[in-house]
N, C-alpha and C positions, 0 to 999 in steps of 0.2 A: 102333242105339239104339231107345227105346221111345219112344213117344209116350204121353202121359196130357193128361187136361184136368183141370185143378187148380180147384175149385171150392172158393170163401171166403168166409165174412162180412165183409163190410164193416167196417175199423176204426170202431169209434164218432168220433176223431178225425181219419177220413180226408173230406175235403171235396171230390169228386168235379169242382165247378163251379169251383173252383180251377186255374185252368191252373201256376201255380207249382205248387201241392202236388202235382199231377196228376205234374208233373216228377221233383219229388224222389223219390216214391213208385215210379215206372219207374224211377230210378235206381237205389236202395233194390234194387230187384226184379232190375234186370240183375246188379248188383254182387253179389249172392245167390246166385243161381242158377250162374251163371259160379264159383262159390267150390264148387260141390258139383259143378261138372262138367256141368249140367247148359244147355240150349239155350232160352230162351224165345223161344217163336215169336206171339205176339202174345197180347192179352186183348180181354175185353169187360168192362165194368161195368152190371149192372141196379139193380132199385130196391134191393135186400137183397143181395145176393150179384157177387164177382167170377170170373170165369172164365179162366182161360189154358190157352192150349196149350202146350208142354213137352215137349222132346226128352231123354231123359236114359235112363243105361246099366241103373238099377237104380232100381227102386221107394223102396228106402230110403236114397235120395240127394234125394228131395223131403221127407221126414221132416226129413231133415238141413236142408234148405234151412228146412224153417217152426220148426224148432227158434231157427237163426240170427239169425231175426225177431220169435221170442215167440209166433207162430202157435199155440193149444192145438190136440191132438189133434184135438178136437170143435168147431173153427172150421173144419176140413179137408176135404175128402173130395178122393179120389183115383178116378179111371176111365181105365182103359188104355184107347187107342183101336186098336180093330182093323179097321178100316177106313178112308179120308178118303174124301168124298165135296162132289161141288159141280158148278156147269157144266163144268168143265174135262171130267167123266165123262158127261155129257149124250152119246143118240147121237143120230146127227144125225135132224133131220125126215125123216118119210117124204110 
């Protein structure tokens, strides 16, 4: 599988401080992705934009996924990730 980080505008009617909607919305999201095959591995949300990460076999199976949602082309961006990085790859002190 590939990895991408799926970066998105924030729905105008999404309420972030909302721990309900916050719910439905991850629901929304798992139930989606699971529907095109595809793995979500966790998000972030900033002031403007949301971000996930995304295990899926083919590029145009997240198309498929933001189609499902009403996602426009131009609310989307896609970046395959070709590396992971973090402490886990940290070497040790010298």
């Amino acid at each position: 599988m590939l990895t991408y980080l799926v970066e998105r505008v924030i729905p105008p009617t999404f309420h972030v401080a909302d721990p309900d909607e916050v719910a439905r919305h991850c629901r929304w999201a798992v139930d989606a992705y699971r529907k095109v095959g595809a793995v979500w591995l966790g998000g972030l949300v900033t002031e403007d934009r949301m971000f996930s990460a995304v295990a899926v076999e083919r590029e145009a199976d997240l198309r498929c996924y933001a189609q499902s949602l009403g996602i426009a082309d131009a609310d989307m961006t896609l970046r395959r990730v070709v590396r992971p990085i973090g402490p886990s790859y940290a070497q040790a002190q010298s």
